[in-house]
TORVO-310872 format. One record per residue: x, y, z of N, C-alpha, C, O, CB in turn. Coordinates in steps of 0.001 Angstrom, whole numbers. Glycine has a CB too. Example, Ala and Ser with C-alpha at 12.3 -4.5 7.8 and 13.67 -1.06 7.14 Angstrom:
2
13190|-5690|7800|12300|-4500|7800|13200|-3300|7800|14236|-3319|8465|11308|-4473|9046
12850|-2250|7080|13670|-1060|7140|12900|30|7870|13409|1138|8039|14084|-598|5725
This chain:
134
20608|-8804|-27265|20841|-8213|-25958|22141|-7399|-26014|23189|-7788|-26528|20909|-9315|-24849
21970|-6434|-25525|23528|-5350|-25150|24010|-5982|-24258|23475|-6598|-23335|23452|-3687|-24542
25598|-5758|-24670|26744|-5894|-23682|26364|-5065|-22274|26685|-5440|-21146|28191|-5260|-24405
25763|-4105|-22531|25448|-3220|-20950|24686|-4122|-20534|25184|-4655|-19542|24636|-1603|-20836
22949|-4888|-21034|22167|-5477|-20354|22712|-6641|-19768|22493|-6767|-18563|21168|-5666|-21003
23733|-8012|-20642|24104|-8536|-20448|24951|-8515|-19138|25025|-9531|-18446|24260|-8658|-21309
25573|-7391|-18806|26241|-7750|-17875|25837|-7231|-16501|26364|-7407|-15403|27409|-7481|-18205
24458|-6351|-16964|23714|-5957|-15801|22994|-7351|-15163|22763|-7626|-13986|22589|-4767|-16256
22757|-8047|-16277|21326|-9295|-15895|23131|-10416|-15019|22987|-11047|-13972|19926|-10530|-18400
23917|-10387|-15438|24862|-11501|-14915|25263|-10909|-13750|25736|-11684|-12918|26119|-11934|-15835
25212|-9888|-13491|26329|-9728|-11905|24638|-9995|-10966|24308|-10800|-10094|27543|-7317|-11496
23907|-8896|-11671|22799|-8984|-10943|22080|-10949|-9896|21409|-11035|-8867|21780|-8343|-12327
22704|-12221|-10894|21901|-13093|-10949|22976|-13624|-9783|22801|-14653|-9130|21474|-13813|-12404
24059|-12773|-9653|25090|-13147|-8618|24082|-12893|-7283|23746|-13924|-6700|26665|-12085|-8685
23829|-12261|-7018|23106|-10932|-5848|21771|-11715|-5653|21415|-12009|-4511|22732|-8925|-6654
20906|-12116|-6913|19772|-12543|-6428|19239|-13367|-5678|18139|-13163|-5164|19369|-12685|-6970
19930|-14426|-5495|19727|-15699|-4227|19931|-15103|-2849|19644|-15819|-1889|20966|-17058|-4333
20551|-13451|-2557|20547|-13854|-1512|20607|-12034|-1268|21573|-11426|-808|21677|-15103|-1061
18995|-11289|-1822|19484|-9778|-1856|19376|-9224|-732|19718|-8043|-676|18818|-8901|-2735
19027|-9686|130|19271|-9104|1561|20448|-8648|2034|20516|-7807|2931|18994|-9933|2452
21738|-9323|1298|23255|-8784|1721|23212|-7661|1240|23754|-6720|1819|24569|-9500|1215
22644|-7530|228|23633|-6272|-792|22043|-5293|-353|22145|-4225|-956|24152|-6778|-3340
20960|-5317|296|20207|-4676|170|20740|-4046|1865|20383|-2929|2239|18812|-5358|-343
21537|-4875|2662|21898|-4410|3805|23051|-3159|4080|22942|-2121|4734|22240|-5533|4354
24278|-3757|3236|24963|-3451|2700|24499|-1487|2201|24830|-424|2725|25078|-4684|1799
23849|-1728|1299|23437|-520|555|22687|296|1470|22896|1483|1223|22610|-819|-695
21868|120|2465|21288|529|3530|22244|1252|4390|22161|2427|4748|20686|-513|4142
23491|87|4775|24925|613|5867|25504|1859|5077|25329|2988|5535|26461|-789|6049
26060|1696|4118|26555|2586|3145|25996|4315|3002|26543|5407|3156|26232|1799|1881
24837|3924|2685|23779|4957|2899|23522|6463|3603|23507|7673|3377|23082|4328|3414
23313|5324|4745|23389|6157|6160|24459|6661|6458|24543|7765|6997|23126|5488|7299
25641|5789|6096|26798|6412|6503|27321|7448|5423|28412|7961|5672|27810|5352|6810
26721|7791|4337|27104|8641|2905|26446|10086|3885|27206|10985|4244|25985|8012|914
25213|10094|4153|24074|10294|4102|23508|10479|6051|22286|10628|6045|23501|8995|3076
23852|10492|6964|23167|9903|8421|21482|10596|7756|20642|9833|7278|24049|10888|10463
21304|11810|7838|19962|12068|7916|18706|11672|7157|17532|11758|7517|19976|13080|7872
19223|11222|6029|18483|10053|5561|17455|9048|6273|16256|8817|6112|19378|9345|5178
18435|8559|7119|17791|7999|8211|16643|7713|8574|16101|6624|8766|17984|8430|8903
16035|9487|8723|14788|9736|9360|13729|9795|8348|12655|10249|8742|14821|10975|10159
13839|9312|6733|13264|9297|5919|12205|7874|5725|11146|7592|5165|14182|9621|5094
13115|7303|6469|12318|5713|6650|11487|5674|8056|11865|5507|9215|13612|4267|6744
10663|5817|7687|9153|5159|8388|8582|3854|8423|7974|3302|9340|8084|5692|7839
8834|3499|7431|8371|2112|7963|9646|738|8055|10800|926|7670|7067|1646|6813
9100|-777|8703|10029|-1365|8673|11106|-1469|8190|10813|-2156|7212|9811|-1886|8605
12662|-1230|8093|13262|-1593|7366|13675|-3205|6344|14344|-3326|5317|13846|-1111|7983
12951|-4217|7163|12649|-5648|6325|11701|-5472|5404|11917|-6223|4453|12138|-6857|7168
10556|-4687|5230|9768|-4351|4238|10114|-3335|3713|9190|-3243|2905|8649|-4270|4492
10584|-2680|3572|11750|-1369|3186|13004|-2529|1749|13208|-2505|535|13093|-690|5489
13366|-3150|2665|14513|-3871|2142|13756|-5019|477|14031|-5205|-708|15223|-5003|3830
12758|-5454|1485|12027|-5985|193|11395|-5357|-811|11262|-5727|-1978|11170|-6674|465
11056|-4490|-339|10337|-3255|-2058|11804|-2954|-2534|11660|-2520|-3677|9177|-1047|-1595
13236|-2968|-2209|14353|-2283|-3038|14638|-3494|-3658|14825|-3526|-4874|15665|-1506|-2272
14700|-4594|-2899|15039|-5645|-3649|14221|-6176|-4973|14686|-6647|-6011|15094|-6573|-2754
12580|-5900|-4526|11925|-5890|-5917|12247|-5183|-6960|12253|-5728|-8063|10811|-5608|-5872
12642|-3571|-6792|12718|-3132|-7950|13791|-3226|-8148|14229|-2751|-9195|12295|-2116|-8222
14399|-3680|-7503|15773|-3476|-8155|16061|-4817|-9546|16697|-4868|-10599|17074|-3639|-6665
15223|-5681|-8802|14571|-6655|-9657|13818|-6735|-11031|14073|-7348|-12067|13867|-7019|-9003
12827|-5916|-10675|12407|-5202|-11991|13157|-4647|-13026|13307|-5156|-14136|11766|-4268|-11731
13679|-3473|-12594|14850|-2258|-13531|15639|-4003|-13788|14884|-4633|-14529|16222|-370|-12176
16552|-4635|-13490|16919|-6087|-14354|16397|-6247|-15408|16876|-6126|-16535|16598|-7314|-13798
14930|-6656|-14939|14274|-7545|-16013|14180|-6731|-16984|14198|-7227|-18111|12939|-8177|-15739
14081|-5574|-16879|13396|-4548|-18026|14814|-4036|-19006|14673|-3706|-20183|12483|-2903|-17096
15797|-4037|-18494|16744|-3420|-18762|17028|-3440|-20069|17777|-2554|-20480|17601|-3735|-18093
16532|-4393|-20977|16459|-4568|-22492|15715|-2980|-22904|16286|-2258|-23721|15377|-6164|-22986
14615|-2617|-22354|13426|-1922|-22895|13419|-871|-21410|12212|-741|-21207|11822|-3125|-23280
14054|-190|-20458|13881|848|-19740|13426|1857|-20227|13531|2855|-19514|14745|1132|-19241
12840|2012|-21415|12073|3372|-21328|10380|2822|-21010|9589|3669|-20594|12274|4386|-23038
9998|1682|-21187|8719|1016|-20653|8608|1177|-19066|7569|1002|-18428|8720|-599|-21044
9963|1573|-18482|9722|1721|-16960|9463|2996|-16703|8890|3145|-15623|10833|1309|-16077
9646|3851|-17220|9306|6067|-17584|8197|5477|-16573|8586|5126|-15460|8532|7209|-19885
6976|5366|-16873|5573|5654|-15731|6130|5534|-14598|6409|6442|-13815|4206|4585|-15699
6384|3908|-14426|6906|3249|-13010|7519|4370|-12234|7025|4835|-11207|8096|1999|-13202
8506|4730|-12732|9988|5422|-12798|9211|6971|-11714|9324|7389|-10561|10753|5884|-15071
8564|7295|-12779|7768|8824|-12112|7197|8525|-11139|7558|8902|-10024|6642|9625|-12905
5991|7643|-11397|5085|7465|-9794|6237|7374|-8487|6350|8035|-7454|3998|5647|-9758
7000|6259|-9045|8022|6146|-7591|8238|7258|-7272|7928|7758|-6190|9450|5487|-7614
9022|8004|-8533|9705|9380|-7736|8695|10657|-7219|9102|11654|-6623|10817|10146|-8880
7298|10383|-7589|6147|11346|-7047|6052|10968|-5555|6170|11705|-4575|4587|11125|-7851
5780|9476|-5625|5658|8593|-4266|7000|9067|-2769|6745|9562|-1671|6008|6666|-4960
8489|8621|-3410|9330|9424|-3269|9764|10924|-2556|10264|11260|-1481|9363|9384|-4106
9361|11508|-3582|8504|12894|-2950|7742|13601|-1885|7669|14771|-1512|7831|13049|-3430
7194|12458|-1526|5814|12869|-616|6854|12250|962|6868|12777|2074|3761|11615|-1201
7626|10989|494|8312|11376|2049|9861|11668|2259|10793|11103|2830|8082|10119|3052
9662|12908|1465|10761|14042|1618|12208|13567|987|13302|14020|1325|10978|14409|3307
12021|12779|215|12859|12280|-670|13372|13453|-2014|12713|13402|-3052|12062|10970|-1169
14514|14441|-1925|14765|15468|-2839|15691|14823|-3837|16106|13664|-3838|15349|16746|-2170
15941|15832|-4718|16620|15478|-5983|18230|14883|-5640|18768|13810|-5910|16645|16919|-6984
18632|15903|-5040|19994|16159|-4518|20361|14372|-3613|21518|13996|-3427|19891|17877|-3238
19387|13708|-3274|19573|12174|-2726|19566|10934|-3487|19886|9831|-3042|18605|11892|-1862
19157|11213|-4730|19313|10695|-5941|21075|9770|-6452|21501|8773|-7035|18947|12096|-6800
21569|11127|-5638|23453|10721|-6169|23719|9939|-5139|24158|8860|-5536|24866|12126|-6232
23625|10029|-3674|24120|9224|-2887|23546|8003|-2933|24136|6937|-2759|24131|9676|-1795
22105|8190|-3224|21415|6325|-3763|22266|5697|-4495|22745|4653|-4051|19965|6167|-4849
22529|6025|-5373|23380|5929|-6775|24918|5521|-5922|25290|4349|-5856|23413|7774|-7918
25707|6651|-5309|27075|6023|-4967|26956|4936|-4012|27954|4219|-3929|28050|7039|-4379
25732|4580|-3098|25409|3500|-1972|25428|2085|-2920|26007|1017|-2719|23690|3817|-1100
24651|2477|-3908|24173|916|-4390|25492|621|-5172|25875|-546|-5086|22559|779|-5524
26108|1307|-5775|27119|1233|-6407|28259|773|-5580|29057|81|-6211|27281|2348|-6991
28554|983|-4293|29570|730|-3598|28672|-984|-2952|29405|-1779|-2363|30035|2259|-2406
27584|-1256|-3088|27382|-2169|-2445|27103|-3618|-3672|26905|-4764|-3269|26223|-1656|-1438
27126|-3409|-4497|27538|-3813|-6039|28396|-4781|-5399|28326|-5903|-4897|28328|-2594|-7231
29614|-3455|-5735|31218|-3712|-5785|31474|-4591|-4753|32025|-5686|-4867|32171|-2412|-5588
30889|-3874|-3334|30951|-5344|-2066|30449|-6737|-2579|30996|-7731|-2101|29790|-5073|-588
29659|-6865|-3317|28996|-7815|-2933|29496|-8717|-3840|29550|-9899|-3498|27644|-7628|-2851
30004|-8273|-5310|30478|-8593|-6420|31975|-9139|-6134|32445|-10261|-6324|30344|-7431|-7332
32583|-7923|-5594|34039|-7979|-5523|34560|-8261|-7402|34027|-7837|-8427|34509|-9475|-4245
35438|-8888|-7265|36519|-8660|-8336|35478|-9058|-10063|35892|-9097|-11222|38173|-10051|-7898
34245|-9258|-9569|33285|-9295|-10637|32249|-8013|-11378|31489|-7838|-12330|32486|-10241|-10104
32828|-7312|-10207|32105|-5606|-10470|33171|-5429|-10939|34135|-5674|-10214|31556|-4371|-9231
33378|-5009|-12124|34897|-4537|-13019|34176|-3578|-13759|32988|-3511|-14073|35854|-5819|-14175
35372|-2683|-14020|35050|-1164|-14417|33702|-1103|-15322|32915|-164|-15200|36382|-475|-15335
33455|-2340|-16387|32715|-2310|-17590|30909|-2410|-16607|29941|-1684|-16835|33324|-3929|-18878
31009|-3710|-15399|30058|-3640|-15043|29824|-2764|-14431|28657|-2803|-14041|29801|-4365|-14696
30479|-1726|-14036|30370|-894|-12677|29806|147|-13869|28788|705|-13459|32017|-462|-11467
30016|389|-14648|29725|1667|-15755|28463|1048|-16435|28060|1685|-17408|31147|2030|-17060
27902|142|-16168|26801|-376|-17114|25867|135|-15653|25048|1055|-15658|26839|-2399|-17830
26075|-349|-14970|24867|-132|-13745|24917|1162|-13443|23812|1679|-13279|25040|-957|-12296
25852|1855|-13316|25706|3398|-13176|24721|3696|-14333|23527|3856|-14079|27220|4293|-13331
25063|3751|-15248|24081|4121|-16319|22629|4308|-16072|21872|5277|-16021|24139|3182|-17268
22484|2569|-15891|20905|2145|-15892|20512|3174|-14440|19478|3832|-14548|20578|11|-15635
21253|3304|-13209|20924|4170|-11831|20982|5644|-12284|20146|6402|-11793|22117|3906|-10491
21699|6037|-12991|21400|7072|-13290|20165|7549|-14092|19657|8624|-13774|22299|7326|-13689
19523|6650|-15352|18764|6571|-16002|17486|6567|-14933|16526|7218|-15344|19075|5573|-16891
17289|5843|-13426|16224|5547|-13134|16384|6797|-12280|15246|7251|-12162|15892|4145|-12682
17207|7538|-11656|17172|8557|-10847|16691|9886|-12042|15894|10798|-11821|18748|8669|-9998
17136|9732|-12778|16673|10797|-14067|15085|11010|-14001|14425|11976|-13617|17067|10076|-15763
14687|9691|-14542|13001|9625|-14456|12141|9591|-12905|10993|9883|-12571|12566|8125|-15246
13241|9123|-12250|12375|9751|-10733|12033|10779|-10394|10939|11066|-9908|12853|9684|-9662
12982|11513|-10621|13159|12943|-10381|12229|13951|-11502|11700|15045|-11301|14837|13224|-10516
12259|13432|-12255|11371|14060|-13596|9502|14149|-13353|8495|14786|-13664|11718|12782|-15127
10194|12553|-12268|8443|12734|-11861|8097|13256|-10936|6925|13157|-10575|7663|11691|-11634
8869|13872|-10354|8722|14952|-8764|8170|16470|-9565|7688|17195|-8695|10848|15324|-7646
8108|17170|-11030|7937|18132|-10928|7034|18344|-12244|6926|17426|-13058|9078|18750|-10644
6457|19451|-12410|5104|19284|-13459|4256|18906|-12307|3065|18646|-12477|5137|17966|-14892
């Protein structure tokens, strides 16, 4: 296992008992990066909250082998796509979850973990976006 996965799967196992904080959190953040975003969500935000918390779950588990997530990765970002989800929203996902990490982590999100999860978010915004075009 990599030092990156390793310390993605440990902060992560911090967060998992209870991802509704950090999935709230990342939601508050968001909107406030972001207000018009907003109007991108259609459906519940408690079922909203639980599909992020799944994958966010997933991209974890996989994190040994993320190029096995490439399909996943595209459909989302085709899926994505269709409700007006652009490239350019990709970064503020990325600085939301990242700042809601750090909340949730506190003095356990340290520079090394904070640069391992950027990675892997950047990596999954890469292939999202890859699958928005072709």
């Amino acid at each position: 296992m990599t030092r990156q996965t390793m310390l993605i799967r440990d902060s992560f196992e911090q967060v998992r008992l209870a991802p509704q904080a950090i999935v709230m959190l990342f939601y508050g953040r968001l909107f406030d990066l972001d207000p018009s975003l907003r109007q991108l969500f259609k459906i519940d935000m408690k079922l909203q909250s639980k599909k992020l918390a799944d994958t966010l779950g997933a991209v974890v588990d996989a994190a040994e082998k993320l190029d096995a997530l490439i399909p996943t990765l595209r459909q989302l970002g085709r899926a994505h796509a269709t409700y007006g989800v652009l490239p350019e929203h990709y970064d503020t996902v990325r600085q939301a979850l990242l700042w809601a990490l750090g909340q949730a982590l506190q003095e356990d999100f340290d520079t090394e973990t904070r640069a391992a999860w950027d990675g892997v978010l950047r990596f999954c915004s890469r292939e999202m976006i890859a699958g928005t075009v072709g």
